[in-house]
VOPA-496206 format. One record per atom (N, C-alpha, C): residue number from 1; atom name; x, y, z. Coordinates in pm, whole numbers, plus 50000, padded with zeros to 5 digits. Each point is the difference from the previous one (the first is absolute). Layout:
N
(NUM; 'CA'; (X; Y; Z)) ...
! end
This chain:
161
(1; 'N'; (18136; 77590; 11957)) (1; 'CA'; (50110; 50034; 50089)) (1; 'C'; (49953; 50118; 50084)) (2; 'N'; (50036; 49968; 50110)) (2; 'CA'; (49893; 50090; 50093)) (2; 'C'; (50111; 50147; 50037)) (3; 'N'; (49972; 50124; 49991)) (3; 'CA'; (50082; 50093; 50017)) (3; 'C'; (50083; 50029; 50156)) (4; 'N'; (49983; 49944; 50051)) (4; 'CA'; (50106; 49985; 50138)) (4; 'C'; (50100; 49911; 49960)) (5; 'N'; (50030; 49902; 49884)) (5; 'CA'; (50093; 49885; 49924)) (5; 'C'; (50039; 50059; 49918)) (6; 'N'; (49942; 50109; 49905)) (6; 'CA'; (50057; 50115; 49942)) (6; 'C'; (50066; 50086; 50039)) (7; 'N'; (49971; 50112; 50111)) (7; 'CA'; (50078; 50068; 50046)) (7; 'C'; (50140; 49919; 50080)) (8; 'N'; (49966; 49866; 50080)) (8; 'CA'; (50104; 49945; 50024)) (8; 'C'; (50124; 49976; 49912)) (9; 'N'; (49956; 49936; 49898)) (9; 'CA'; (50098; 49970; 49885)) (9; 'C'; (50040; 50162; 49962)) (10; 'N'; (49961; 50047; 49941)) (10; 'CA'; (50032; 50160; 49931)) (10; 'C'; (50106; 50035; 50122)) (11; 'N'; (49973; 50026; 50103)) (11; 'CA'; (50111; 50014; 50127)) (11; 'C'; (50134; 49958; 50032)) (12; 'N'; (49972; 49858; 49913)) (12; 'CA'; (50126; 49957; 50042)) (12; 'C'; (50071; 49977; 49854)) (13; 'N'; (49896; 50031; 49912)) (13; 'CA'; (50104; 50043; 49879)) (13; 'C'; (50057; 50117; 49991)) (14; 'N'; (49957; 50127; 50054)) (14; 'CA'; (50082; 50138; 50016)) (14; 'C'; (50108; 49966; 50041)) (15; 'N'; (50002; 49925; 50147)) (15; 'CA'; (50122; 50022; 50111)) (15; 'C'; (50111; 49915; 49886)) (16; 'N'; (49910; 49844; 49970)) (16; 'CA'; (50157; 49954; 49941)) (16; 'C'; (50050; 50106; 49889)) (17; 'N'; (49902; 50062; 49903)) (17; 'CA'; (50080; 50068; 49931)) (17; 'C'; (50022; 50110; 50034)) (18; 'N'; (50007; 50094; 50045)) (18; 'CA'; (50084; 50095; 50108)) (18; 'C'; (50122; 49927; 50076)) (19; 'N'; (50003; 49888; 50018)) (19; 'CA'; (50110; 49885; 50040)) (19; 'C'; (50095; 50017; 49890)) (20; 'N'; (49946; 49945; 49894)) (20; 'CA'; (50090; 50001; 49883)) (20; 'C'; (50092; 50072; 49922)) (21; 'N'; (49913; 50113; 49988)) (21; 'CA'; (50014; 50153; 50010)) (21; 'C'; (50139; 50015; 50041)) (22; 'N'; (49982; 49989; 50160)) (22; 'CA'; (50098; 50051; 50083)) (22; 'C'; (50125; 49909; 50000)) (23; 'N'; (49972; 49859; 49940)) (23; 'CA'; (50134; 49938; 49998)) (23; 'C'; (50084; 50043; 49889)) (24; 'N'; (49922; 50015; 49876)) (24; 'CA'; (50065; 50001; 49866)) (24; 'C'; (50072; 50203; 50016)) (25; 'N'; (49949; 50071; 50099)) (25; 'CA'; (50072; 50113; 50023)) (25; 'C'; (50098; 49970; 50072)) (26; 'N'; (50022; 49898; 50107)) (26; 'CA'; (50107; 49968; 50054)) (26; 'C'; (50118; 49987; 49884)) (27; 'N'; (49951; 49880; 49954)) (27; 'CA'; (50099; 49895; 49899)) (27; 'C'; (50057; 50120; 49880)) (28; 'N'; (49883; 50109; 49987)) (28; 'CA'; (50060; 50109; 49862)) (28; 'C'; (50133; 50087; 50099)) (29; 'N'; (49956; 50058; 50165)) (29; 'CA'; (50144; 50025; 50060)) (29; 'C'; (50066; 49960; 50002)) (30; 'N'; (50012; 49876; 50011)) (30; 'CA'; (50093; 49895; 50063)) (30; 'C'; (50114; 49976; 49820)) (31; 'N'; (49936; 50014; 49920)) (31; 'CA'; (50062; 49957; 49878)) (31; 'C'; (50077; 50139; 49988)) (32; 'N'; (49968; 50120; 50015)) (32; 'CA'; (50046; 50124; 49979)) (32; 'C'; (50135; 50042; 50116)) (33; 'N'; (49968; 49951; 50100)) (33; 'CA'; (50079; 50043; 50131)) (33; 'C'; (50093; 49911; 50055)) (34; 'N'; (49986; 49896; 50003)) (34; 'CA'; (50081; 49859; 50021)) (34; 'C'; (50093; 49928; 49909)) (35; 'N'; (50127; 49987; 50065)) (35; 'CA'; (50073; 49974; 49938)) (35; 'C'; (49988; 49795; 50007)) (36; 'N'; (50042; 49962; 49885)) (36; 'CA'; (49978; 49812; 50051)) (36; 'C'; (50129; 49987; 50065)) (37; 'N'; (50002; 49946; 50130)) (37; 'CA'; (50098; 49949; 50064)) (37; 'C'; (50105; 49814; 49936)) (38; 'N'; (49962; 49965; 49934)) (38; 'CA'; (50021; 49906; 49879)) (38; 'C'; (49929; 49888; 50071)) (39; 'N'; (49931; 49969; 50101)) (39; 'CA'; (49978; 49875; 50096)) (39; 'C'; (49905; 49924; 49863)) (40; 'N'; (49884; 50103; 49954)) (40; 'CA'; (49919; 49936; 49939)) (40; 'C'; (49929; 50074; 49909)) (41; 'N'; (49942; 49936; 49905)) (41; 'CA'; (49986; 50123; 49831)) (41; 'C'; (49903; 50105; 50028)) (42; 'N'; (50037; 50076; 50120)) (42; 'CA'; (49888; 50068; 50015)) (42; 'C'; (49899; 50104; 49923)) (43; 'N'; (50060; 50066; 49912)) (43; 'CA'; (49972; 50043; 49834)) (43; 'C'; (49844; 49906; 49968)) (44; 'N'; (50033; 49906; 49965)) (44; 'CA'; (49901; 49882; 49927)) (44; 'C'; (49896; 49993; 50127)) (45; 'N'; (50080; 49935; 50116)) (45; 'CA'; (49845; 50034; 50123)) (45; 'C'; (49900; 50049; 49974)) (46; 'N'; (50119; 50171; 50010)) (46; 'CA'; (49869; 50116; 50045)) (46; 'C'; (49894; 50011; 49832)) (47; 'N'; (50085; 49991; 49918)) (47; 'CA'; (49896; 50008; 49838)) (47; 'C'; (49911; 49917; 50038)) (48; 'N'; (50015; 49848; 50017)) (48; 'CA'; (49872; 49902; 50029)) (48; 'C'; (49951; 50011; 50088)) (49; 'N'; (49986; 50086; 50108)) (49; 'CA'; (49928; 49979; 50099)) (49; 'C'; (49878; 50168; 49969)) (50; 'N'; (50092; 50069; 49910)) (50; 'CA'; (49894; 50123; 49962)) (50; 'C'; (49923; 49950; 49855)) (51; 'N'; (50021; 49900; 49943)) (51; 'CA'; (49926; 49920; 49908)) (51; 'C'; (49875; 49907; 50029)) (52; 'N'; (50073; 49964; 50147)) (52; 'CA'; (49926; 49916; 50053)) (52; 'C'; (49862; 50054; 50090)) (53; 'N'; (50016; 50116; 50010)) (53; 'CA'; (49895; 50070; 50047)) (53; 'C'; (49881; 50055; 49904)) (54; 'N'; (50108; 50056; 49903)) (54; 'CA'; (49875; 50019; 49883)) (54; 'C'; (49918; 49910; 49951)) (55; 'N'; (50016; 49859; 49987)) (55; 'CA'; (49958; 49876; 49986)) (55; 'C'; (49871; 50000; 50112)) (56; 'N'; (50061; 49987; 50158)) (56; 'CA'; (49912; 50071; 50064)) (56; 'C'; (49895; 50067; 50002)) (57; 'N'; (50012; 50098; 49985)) (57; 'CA'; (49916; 50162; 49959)) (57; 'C'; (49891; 49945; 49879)) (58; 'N'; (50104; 49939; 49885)) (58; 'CA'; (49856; 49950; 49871)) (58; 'C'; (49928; 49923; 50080)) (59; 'N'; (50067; 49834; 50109)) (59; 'CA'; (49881; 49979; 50034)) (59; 'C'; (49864; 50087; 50090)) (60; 'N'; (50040; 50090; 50015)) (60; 'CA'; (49931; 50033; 50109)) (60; 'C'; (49900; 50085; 49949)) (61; 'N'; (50063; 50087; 49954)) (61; 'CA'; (49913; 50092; 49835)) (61; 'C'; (49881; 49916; 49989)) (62; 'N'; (50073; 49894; 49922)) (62; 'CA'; (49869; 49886; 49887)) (62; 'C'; (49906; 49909; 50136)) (63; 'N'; (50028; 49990; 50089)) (63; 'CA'; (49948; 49936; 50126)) (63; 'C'; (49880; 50122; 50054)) (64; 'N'; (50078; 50119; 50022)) (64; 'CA'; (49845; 50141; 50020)) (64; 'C'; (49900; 50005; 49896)) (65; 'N'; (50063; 50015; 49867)) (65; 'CA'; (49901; 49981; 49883)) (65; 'C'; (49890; 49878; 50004)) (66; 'N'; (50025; 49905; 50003)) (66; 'CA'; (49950; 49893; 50038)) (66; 'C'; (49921; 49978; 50114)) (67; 'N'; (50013; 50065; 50140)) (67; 'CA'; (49964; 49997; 50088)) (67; 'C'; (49875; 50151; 49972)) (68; 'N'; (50035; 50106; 49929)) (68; 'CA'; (49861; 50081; 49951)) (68; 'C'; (49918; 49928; 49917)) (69; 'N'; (50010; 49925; 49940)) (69; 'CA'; (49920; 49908; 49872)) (69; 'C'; (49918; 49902; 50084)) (70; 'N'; (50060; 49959; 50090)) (70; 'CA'; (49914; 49892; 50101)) (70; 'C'; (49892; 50104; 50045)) (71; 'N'; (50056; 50126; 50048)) (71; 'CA'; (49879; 50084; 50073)) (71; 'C'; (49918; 50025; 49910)) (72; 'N'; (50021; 50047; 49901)) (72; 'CA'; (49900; 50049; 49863)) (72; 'C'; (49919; 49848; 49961)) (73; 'N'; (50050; 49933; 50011)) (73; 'CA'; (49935; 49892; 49969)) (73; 'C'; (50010; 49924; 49827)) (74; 'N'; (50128; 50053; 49934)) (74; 'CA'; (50069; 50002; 49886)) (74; 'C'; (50120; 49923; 49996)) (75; 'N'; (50030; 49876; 50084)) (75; 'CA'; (50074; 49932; 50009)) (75; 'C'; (50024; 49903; 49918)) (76; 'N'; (49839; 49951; 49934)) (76; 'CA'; (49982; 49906; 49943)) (76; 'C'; (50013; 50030; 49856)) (77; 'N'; (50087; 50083; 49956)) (77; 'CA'; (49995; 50061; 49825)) (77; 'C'; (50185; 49935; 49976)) (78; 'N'; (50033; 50027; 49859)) (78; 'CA'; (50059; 50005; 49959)) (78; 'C'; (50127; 50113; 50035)) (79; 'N'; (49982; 50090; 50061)) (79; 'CA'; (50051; 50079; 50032)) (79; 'C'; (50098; 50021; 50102)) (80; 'N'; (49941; 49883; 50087)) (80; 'CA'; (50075; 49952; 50123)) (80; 'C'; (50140; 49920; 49947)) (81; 'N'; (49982; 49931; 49923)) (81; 'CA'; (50122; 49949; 49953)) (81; 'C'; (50140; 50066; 49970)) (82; 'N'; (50028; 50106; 49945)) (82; 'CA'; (50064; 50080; 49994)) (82; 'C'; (50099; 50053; 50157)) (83; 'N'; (49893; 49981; 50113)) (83; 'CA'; (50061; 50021; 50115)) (83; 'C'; (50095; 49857; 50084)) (84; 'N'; (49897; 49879; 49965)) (84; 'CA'; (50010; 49912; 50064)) (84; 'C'; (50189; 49938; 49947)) (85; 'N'; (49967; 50057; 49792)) (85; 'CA'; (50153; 49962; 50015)) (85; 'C'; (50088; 50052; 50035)) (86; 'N'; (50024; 50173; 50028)) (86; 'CA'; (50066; 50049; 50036)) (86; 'C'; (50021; 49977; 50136)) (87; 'N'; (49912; 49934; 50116)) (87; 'CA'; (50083; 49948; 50085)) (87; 'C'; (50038; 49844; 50013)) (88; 'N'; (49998; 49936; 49826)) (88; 'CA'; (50059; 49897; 49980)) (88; 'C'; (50170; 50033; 49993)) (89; 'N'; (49967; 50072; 49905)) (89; 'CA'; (50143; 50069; 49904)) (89; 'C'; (50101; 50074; 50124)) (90; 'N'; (49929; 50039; 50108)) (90; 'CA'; (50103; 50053; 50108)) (90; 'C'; (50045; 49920; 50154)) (91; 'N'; (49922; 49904; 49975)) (91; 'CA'; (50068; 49899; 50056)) (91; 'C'; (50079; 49882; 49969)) (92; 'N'; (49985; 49963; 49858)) (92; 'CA'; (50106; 49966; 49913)) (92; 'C'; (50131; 50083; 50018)) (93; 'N'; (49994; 50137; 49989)) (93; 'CA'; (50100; 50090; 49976)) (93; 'C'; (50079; 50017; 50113)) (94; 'N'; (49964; 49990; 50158)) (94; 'CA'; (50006; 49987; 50121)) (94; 'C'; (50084; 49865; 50018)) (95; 'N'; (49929; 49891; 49920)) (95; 'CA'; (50083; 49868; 50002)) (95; 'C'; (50129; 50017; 49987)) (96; 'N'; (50024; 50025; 49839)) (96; 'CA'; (50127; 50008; 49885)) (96; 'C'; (50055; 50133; 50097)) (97; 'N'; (49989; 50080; 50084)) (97; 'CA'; (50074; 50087; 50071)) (97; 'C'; (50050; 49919; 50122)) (98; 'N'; (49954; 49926; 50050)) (98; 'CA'; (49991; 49908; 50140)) (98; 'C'; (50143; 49924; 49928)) (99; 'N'; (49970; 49919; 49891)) (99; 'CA'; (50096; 49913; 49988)) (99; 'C'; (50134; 50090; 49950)) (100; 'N'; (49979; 50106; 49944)) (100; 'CA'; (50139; 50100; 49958)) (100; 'C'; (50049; 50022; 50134)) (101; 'N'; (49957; 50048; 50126)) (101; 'CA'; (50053; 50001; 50152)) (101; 'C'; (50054; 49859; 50043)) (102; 'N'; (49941; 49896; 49948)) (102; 'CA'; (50067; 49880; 50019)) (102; 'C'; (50120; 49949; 49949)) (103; 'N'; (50024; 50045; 49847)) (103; 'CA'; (50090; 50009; 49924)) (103; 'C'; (50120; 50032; 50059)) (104; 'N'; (49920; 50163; 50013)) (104; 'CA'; (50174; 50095; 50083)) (104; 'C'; (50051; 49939; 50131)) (105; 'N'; (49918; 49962; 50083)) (105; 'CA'; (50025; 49919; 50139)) (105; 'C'; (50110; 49891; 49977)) (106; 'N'; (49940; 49905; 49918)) (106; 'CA'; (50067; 49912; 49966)) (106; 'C'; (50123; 49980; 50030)) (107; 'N'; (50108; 50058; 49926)) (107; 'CA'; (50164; 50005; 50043)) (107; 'C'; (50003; 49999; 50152)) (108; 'N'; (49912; 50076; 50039)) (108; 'CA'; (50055; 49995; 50148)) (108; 'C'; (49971; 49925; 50123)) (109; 'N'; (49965; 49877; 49900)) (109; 'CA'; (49893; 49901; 50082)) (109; 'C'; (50068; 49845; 49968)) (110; 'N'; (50118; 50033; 49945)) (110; 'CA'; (50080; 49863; 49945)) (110; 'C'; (50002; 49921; 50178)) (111; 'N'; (50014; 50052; 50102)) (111; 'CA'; (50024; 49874; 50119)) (111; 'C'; (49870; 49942; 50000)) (112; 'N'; (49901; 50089; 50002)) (112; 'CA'; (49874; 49911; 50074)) (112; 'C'; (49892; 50082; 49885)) (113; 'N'; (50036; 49898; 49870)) (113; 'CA'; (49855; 50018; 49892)) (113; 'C'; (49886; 49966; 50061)) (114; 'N'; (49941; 49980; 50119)) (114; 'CA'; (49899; 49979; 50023)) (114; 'C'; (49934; 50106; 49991)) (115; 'N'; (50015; 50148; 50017)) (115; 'CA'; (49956; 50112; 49995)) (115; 'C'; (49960; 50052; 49871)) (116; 'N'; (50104; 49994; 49896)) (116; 'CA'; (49926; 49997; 49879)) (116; 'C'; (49905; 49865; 49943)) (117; 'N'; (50004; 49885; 50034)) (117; 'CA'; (49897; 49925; 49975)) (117; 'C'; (49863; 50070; 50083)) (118; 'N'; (49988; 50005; 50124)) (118; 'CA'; (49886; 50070; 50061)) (118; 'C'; (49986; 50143; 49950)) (119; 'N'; (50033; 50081; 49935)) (119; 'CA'; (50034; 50085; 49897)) (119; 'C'; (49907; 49972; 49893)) (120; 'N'; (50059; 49893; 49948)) (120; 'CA'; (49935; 49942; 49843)) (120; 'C'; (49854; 50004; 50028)) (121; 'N'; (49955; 49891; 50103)) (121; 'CA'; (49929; 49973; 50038)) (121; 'C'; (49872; 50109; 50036)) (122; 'N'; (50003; 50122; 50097)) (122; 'CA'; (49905; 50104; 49962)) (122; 'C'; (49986; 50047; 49864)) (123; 'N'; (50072; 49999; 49945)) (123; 'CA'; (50039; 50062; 49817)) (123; 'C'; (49886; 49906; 49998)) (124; 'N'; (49985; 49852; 49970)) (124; 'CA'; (49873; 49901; 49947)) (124; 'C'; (49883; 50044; 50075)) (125; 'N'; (50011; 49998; 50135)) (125; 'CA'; (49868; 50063; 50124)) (125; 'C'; (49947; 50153; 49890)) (126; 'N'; (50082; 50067; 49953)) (126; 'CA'; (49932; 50096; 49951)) (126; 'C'; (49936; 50000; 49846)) (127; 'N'; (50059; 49956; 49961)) (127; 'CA'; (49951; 49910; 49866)) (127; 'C'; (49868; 49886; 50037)) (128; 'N'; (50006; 49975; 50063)) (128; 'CA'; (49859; 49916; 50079)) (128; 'C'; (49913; 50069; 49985)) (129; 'N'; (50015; 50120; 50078)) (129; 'CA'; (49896; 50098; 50030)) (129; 'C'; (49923; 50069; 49883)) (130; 'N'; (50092; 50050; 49877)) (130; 'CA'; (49991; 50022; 49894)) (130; 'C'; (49878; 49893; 49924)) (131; 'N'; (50052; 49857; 50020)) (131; 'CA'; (49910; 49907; 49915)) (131; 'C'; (49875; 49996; 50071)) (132; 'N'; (49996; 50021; 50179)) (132; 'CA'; (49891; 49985; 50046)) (132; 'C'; (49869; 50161; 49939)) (133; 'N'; (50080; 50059; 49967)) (133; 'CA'; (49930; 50156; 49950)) (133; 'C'; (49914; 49929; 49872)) (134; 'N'; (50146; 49951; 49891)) (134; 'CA'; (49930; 49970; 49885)) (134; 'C'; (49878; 49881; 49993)) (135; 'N'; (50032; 49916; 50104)) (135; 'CA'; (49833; 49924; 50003)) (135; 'C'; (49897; 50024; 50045)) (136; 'N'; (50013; 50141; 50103)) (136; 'CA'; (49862; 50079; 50035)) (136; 'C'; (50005; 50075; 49862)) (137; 'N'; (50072; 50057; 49908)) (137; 'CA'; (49937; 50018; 49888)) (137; 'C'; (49946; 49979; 49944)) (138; 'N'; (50058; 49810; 50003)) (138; 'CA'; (49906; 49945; 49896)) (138; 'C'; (49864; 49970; 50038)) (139; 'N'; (49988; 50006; 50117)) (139; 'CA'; (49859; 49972; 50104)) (139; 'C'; (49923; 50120; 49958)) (140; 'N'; (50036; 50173; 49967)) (140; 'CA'; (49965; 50150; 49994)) (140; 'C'; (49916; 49966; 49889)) (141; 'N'; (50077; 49916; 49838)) (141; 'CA'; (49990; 49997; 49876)) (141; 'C'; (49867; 49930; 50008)) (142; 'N'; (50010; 49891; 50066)) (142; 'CA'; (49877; 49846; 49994)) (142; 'C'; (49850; 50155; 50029)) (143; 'N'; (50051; 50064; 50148)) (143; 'CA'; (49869; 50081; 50024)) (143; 'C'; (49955; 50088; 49924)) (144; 'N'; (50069; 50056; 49933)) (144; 'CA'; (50011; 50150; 49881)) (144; 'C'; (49901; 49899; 49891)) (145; 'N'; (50029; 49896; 49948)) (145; 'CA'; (49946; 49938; 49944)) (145; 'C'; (49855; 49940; 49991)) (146; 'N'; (50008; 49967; 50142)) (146; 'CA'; (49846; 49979; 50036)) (146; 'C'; (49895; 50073; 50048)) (147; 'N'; (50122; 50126; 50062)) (147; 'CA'; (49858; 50141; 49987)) (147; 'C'; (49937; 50071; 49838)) (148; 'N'; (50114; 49977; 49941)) (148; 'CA'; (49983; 50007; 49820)) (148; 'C'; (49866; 49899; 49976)) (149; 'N'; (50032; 49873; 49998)) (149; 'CA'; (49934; 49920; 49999)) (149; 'C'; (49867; 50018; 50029)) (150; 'N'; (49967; 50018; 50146)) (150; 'CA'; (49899; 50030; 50106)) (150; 'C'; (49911; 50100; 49899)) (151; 'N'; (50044; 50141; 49990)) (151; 'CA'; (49988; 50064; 49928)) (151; 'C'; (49964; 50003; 49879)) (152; 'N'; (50003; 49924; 49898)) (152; 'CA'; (49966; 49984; 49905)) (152; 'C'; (49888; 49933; 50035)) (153; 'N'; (49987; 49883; 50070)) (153; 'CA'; (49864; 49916; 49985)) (153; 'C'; (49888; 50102; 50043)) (154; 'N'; (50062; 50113; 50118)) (154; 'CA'; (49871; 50066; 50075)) (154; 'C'; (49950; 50073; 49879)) (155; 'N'; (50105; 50086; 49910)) (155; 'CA'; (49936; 50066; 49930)) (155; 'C'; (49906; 49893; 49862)) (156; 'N'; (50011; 49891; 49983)) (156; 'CA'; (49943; 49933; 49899)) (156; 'C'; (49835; 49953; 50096)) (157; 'N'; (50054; 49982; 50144)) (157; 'CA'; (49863; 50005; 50065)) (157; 'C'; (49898; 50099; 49988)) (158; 'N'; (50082; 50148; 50016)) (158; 'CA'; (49905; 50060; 50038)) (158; 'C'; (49949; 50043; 49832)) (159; 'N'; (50014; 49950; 49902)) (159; 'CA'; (49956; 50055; 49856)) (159; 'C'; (49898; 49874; 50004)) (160; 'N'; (49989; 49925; 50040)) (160; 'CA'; (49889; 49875; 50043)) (160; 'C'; (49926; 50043; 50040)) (161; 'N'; (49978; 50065; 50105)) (161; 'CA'; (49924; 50046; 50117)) (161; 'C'; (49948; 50113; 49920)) 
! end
């Protein structure tokens, strides 16, 4: 990974999380200072949407970690795993928050459920995404394995040699 794709990525992981940051300080005023006008559960919103950031933030965390391990060249260990699920586990968590916003919507969507069906529907789009993580895992595991692998034969070579 060539370091101009590094610093790119690293860049735009600050801003989103400095993004995040700054929403979940919104949503902590907004819960402190705002009264709910009764239209809609706004209480539950603002909690999931400052949940939903931290979810966020882990991925992004375990995504930099990961993205130093590529540079070091330590990607291929056991070690990486630990990151890869944590941005399994927070986009799962992102899901089951997606569909709790769908939940609360709900009632207010009795004329035209089409909105909570297209609702539902990103809730699965993000759960997608999640399974698409866990089969580059399992793709991470196959390589971890065969640099193990690799590894072992070189060193049985070079006691030959």
């Amino acid at each position: 990974m060539g370091k101009l794709a590094v610093h790119a990525l690293r860049a735009v992981l600050v801003v989103v999380l400095v993004g995040t940051v700054f929403v979940q300080a919104l949503m902590v005023w907004a819960l402190a200072t705002d009264p709910e006008d009764g239209s809609l559960p706004l209480t539950p919103l603002r909690l999931i949407t400052i949940l939903g950031m931290v979810s966020a933030q882990v991925a992004l965390v375990c995504v930099w970690r990961l993205v130093t391990m590529v540079r070091r060249g330590t990607v291929f260990s056991h070690a990486a795993f630990r990151y890869v699920d944590g941005v399994i586990g927070a986009i799962v968590a992102a899901a089951l928050m997606w569909f709790g916003v769908t939940a609360l919507n709900a009632p207010g969507q009795r004329e035209d459920p089409g909105v909570t069906v297209i609702m539902g529907g990103v809730g699965l789009a993000i759960l997608g995404v999640a399974l698409i993580v866990l089969v580059m895992r399992m793709l991470l595991a196959q390589a971890v394995a065969r640099d193990i692998e690799a590894a072992r034969m070189q060193a049985e070579l070079d006691e030959v040699i």
